[in-house]
Steps between C-alpha positions, in 0.01 A plus 500: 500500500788353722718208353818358624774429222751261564870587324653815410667434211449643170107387480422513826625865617373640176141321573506598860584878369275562228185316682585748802528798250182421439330544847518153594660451845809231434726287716814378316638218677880345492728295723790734431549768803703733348307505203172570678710746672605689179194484332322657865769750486356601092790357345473220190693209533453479138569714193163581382454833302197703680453222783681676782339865466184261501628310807553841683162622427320185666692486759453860600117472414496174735369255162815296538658320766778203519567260750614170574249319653114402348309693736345695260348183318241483778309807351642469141190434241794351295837383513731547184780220489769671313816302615755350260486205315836431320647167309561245682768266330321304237342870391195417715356814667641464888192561737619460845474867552132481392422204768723648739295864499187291504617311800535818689195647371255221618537581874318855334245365328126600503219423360402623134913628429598468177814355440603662187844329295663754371840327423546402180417125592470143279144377382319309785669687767186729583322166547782313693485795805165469530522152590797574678294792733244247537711261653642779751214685593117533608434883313308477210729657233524607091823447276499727236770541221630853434770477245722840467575638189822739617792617305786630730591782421100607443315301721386843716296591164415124404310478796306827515427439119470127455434367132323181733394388810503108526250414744547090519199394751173260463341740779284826410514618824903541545471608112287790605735578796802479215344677286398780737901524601560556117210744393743827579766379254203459259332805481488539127403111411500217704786235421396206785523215289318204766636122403596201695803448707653266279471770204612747732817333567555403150386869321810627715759222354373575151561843527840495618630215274350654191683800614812269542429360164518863287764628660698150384352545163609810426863422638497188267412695208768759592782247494337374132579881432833514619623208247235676208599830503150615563376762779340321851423871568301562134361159523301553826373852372343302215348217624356671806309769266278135498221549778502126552906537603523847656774698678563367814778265631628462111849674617801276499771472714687330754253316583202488796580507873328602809245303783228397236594358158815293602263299797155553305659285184666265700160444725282442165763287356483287831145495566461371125723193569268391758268470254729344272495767290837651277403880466761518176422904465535550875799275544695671191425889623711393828788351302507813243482702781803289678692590245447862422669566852863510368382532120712847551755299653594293215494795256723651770775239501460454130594882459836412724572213294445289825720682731321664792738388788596839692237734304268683640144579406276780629146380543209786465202377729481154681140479575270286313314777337493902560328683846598169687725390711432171447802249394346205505579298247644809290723439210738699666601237738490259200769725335712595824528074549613460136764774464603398855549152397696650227744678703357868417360707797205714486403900628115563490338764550103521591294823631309243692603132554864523555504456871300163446754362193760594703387289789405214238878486333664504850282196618590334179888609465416694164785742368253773525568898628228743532595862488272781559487729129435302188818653299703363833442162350608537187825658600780288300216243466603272199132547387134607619228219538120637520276301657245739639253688334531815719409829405860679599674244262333605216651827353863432652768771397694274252799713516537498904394084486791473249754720626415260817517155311885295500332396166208653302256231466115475609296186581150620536254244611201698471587678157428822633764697279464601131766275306562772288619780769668271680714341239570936403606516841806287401374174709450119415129436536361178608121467580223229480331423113583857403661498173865699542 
């Protein structure tokens, strides 16, 4: 089948990919020239683990192809709208990219496309750009709803093995097409789940802002642990032995970052006022979350009585989450801005994301150094902050971080360490709910 996707960002390079690895024949569109460039030339603009040997493969086996212009609409049985749709001010989710791609994609149109919303977009909006198509064209046209259900960091495998497949559309025959698109991702059993547009778009809020919600939970009940003296770390082993809880996203720590959760929460919280509606569960997850970003900082400046003016703090990852390099909205930058306005400086270290952080704290005149070996930051560091849950920073050699270390001391936002062997090691342990 040929489809056009429009966006290569995280969803839409990884859709364009994986429906190519799959013997479709795919255009990936975007306004940025060097970009397209790159991405013709095999290389990821994106970190993405397994998406650029993928890239490479298409491209060679002429699957994939990138451009900047919506030629390839013309033939395209569907057209994937995968462009972003961040918060706009009052935490509405901004769509002028959407209207803007759909502007330049109406010159393209044909007869019978499907106009499939990908972007993570506010109830009402599949129904909103078909009136606005309407009004702009002739073509007879189908909106469907095609919510993505991507973690960075796995979305390569969370496409090619999808739990779901929202289909949001009133039509059977652009179902059928849909579902025909999906059948080699579900060889085994079929997960196309067919609703309306509006459920669609909401299904994908839900999802992300009960996400949201038990990650802020968990962090809650960590701080209760802190002041109790009980365990954060044996407290989610027991309750998610429960089948109704379960494992996933019960991990405190500094708190959740990245392109989804931040905008999603703010988007349901917005579209809920227009209703006149208080979500109280939705609107307390983002203020827990608000303040788990510098939770570590105010045990840090307890520990120094206060006094953080001309320390400095090694930071071990700055992305929002491992096999990313995606610092939006990390904690990291919540941290760097804190101890900044403290007078401290910072040296981070990250396998992946560092040249992006780096960029970030020079736009924003953060104290912030990135060095190239994660020991080099520590190097008469006045402590070590950890607020990444990478692999390489989780069996450190304690005796070469100390002998590093001005002072001996460990903030570890992701509780990765065993209290016990580090407080052997000779250091001063602080970590999220775990009892020390």
């Amino acid at each position: 089948m040929k489809i056009s996707v429009v966006g290569t960002g995280y969803v839409g390079l990884v859709t364009g990919t994986c429906f190519a690895e799959m013997g479709n024949k795919v255009t990936c569109i975007d306004i940025d020239e060097n970009k397209v460039k790159m991405m013709r030339d095999g290389k990821s603009p994106i970190y993405e683990p397994g998406l650029e040997p993928m890239m490479r493969r298409n491209i060679d086996d002429k699957r994939i192809f990138f451009s900047t212009d919506y030629e390839s609409v013309k033939e395209a049985k569907a057209v994937f709208m995968a462009v972003g749709t961040p918060s706009g001010d009052d935490g509405s989710a901004d769509l002028k990219y959407v209207y803007a791609a759909l502007d330049s994609l109406i010159p393209y149109m044909r007869d019978g496309l499907i106009v499939v919303l990908k972007s993570t977009v506010p109830v009402g909006t599949g129904e909103n750009v078909k009136k606005y198509l309407s009004e702009k064209t002739d073509k007879k046209f189908i909106v469907v709803n095609n919510p993505e259900f991507l973690k960075e960091g796995s979305a390569v495998n969370d496409f090619m093995k999808p739990e779901r497949v929202i289909i949001g559309t009133d039509n059977d025959e652009a179902f059928k097409v849909m579902e025909e698109l999906y059948e080699p991702f579900n060889r085994q059993i079929s997960r196309t789940i067919q609703m309306s547009n509006l459920s669609a778009e909401m299904t994908k809020y839900s999802a992300n802002c009960f996400l949201a919600m038990k990650i802020s939970f968990m962090n809650e009940m960590a701080r209760l642990c802190d002041l109790t003296g009980a365990d954060v770390e044996e407290v989610r082993h027991g309750i998610s032995m429960d089948s109704r809880i379960g494992t996933k996203f019960l991990y405190p720590g500094p708190g959740y970052g990245g392109s989804c959760f931040p905008k999603d929460v703010k988007a349901l919280i917005h579209t809920a006022k227009k209703h006149d509606l208080d979500l109280k569960v939705i609107n307390a997850t983002e203020e827990v979350n608000d303040e788990q970003k510098t939770y570590m900082f105010q045990k840090i400046k307890k520990h120094f009585k206060g006094d953080l003016k001309g320390k400095t703090f090694a930071f071990w990852g700055v992305a929002f989450k491992a096999n990313t390099d995606d610092i939006r909205e990390t904690p990291a930058i919540y941290m760097a801005k804190a101890l900044t306005e403290a007078g401290a400086k910072v040296k981070f270290f990250d396998p992946v994301a560092d040249d992006n952080f780096e960029k970030y704290a020079n736009e924003h005149k953060l104290d912030a150094e990135k060095v190239e070996y994660k020991y080099d930051a520590c190097k008469g560091a006045d402590g070590l902050v950890v607020l990444t849950e990478w692999k390489e920073f989780r069996i450190p050699d304690f005796s070469e971080l100390k002998a590093a270390l001005k002072t001996p001391v460990i903030f570890d936002g992701r509780n990765l360490y065993k209290t016990s062997q580090v407080k052997e090691e000779g250091f001063d342990y602080y970590a999220v709910g775990k009892r020390i």
